[in-house]
N, C-alpha and C positions, 0 to 999 in steps of 0.2 A: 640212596638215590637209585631208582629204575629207569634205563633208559630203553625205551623203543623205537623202532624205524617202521614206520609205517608207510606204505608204496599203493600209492592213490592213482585209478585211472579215473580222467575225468569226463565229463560231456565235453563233445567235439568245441575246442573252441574258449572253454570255460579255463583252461589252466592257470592264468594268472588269475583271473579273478579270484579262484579256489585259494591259489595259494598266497594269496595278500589278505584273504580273510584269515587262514591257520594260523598266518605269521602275529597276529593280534591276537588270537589265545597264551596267555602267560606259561603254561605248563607247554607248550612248543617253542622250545629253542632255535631252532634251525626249519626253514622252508626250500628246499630245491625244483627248481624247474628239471625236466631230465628229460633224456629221449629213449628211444625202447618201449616196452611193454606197457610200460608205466610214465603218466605225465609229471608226477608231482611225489615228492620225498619230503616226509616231516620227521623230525628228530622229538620225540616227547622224551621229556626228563618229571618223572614225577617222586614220589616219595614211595609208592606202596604197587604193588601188583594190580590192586583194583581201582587203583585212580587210572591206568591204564585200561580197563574196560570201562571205565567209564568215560572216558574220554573219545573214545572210539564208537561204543555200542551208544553212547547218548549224546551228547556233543557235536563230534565230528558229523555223525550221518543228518545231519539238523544242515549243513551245510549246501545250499542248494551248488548242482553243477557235479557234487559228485557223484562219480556212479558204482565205485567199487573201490573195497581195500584190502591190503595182507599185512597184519602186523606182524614184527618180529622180537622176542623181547633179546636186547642184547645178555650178554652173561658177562662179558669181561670187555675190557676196554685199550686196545694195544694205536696207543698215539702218540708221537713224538711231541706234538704239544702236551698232552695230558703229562710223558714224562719231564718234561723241559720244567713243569713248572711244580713238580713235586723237588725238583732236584734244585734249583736255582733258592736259594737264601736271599739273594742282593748282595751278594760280595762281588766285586768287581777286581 
């Protein structure tokens, strides 16, 4: 699995509507509203390196309202959830 962060500025005004639409693509897990530089944060999880530019260079920019992006591909993943749940069995 490949996950990327992808940090979207939008047309003045457009952020929720952007990001209620991303949130309905399957290969985006996660949608954030944010403030700063950047309007809107999507979390893609895909299988392969190149479903991530495709998702981005074809996909994504289809999406009217937006107007720019920076993907970032993750490397490794340091989460207290992510360990919580490699570590827990179901023993109580």
């Amino acid at each position: 699995m490949v996950t990327a962060i992808v940090l979207i500025q939008t047309r003045h005004g457009r952020a929720k509507e952007v990001a209620q639409t991303l949130a309905d693509f399957p290969e985006i897990s996660e949608v954030y509203s944010v403030g700063g530089s950047y309007d809107v944060v999507a979390i893609v999880r895909v299988k392969k390196n190149e479903d991530i530019a495709d998702m981005v260079t074809e996909r994504m920019v289809q999406v009217d309202g937006i107007e720019r992006t920076e993907t970032m591909i993750a490397f490794q993943t340091y989460s207290r959830h992510d360990l919580e749940s490699v570590f827990s069995l179901g023993i109580e």
